[in-house]
C-alpha positions as CSV (number, residue, x, y, z in Angstrom):
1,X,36.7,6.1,30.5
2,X,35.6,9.1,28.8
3,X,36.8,11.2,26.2
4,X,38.8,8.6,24.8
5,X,38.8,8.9,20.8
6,X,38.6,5.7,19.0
7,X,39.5,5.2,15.4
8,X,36.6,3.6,13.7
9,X,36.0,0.3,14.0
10,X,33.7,-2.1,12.1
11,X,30.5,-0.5,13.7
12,X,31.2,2.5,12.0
13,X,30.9,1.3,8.9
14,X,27.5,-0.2,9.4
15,X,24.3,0.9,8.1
16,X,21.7,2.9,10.4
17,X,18.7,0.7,11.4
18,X,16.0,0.2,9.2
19,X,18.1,0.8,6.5
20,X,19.3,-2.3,4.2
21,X,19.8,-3.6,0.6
22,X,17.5,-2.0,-1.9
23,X,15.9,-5.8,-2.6
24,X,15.5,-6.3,1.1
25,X,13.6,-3.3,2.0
26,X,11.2,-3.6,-0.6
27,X,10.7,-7.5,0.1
28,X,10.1,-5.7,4.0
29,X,7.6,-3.5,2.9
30,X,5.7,-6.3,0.7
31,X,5.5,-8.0,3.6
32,X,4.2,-4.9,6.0
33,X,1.6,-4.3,3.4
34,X,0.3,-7.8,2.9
35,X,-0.4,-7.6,6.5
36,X,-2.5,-4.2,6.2
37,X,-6.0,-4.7,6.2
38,X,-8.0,-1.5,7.5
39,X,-11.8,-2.2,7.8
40,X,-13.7,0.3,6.3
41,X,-16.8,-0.7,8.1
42,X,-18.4,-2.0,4.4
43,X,-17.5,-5.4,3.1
44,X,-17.3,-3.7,-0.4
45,X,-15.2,-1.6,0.4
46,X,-12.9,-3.8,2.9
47,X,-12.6,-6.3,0.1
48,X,-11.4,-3.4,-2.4
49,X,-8.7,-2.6,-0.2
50,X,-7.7,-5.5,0.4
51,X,-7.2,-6.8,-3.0
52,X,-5.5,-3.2,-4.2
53,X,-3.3,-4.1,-1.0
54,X,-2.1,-7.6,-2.1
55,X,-1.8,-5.8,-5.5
56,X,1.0,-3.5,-3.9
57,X,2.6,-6.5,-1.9
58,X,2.9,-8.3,-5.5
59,X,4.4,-5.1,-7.5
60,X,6.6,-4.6,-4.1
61,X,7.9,-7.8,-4.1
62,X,8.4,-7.7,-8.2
63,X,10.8,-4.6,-7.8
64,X,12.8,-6.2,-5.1
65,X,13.4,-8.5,-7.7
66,X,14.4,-6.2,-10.3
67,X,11.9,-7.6,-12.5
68,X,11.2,-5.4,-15.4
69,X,7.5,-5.9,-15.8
70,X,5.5,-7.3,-12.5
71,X,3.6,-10.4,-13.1
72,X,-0.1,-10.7,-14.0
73,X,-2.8,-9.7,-11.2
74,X,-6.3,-11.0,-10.7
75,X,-9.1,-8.4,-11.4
76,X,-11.1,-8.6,-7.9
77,X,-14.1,-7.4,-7.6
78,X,-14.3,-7.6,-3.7
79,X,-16.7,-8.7,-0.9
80,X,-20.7,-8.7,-1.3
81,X,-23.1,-7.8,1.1
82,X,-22.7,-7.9,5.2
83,X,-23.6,-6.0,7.6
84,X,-22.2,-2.4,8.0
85,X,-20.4,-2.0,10.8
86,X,-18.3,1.3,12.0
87,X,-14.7,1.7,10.7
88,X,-11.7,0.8,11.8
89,X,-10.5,4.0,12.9
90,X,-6.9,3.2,14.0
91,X,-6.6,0.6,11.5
92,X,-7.4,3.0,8.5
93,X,-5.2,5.3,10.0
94,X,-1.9,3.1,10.6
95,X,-2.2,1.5,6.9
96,X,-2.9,5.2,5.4
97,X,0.9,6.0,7.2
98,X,2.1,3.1,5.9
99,X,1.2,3.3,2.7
100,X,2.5,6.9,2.1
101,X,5.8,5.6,4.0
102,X,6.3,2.8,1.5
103,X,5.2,4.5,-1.4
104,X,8.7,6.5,-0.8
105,X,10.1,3.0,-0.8
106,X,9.3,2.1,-4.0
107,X,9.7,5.5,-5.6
108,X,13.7,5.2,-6.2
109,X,12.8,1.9,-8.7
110,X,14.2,2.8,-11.9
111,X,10.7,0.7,-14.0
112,X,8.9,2.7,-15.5
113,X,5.5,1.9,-13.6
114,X,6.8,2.7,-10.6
115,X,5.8,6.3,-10.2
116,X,1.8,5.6,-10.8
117,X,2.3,2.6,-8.7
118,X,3.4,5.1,-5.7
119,X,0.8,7.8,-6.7
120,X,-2.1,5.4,-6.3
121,X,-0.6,3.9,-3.0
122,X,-0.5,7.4,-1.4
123,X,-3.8,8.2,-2.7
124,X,-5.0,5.5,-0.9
125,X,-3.5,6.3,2.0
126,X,-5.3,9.6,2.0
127,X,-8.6,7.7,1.3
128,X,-7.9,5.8,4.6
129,X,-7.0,9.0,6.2
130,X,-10.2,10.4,5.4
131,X,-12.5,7.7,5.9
132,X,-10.9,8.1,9.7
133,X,-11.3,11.9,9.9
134,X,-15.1,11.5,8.5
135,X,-15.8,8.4,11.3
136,X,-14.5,10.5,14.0
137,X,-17.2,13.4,13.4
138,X,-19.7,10.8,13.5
139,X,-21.2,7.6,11.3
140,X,-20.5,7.5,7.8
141,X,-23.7,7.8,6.0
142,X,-24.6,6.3,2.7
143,X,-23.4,8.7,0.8
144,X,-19.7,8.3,2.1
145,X,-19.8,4.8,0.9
146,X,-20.9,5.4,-2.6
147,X,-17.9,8.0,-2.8
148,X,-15.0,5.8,-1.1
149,X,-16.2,2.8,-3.5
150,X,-16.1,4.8,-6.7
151,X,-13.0,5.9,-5.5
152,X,-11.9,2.7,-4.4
153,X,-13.0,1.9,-8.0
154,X,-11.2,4.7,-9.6
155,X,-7.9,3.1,-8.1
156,X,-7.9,-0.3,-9.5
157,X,-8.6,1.1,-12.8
158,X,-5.5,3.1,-12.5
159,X,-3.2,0.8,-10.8
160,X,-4.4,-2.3,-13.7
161,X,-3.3,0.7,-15.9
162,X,0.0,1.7,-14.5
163,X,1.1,-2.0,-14.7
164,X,2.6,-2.9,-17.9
165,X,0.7,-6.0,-19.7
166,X,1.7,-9.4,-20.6
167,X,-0.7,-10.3,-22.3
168,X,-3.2,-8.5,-20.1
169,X,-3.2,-7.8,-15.7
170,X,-7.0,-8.5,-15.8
171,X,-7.1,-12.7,-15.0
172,X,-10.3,-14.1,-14.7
């Protein structure tokens, strides 16, 4: 029948999808991250993003936690040598949406590294979004790669110093 009004039952009170318990969405988006992996077309600078992506996934799945300080990272170096190869174009473009996405995630944490932590994700994300942009006008030349791995580079050094240390993140 139509235009029958029902008082509200328990589906009313449910939350919309995708939505969920602070600890559970972030534990989500650890998860959706440690599955990222754009190829970059350079094994230095694959291995770079990889490793500032597990990075995420751990500090992620610290603040779903409600840990006050996230636990001690390895310092990675990444991949040497291989051949280069063409970017992943729809790979860098997925993770750089998701990154931003997740970043927005995280942001309502109340620690105090959060907010860095966020900045550098979606800073990434716009690497990966121009990494696609400059492989769609054509091959990336040399001189891309030297400016996507000192920027690469740039963001470790900031997300090792957004983290608060125990003792030091860097473990060798």
């Amino acid at each position: 029948m139509t235009g029958i009004d029902r008082p509200p039952g328990p589906t009313a009170a449910r939350q919309p999808s995708g939505a969920g318990s602070r600890p559970a969405v972030l534990l989500r988006a650890a998860e959706e991250v440690s599955a990222l992996a754009p190829d970059l077309g350079w094994s230095e600078a694959s291995g770079l993003v990889e490793a500032l992506l597990d990075g995420v996934a751990h500090v992620l799945a610290d603040a779903a936690t409600d840990r006050d300080r996230p636990r001690p990272q390895p310092l990675v170096v990444g991949a040497i040598g291989g051949a280069d190869r063409l970017p992943d174009h729809a790979g860098c473009r997925a993770a750089a949406g998701r990154l931003r996405a997740l970043a927005g995630e995280l942001l309502p944490h109340p620690a105090p590294w959060v907010e860095e932590a966020a900045t550098v994700m979606t800073e990434l994300g716009d690497l990966l979004d121009r990494v696609a942009d400059r492989t769609r006008s054509g091959a990336l030349t040399r001189a891309d790669k030297g400016v996507v791995l000192r920027r690469l580079h740039g963001l470790h050094r900031r997300w090792r110093a957004a983290l608060p240390e125990p003792g030091g993140q860097d473990v060798r």
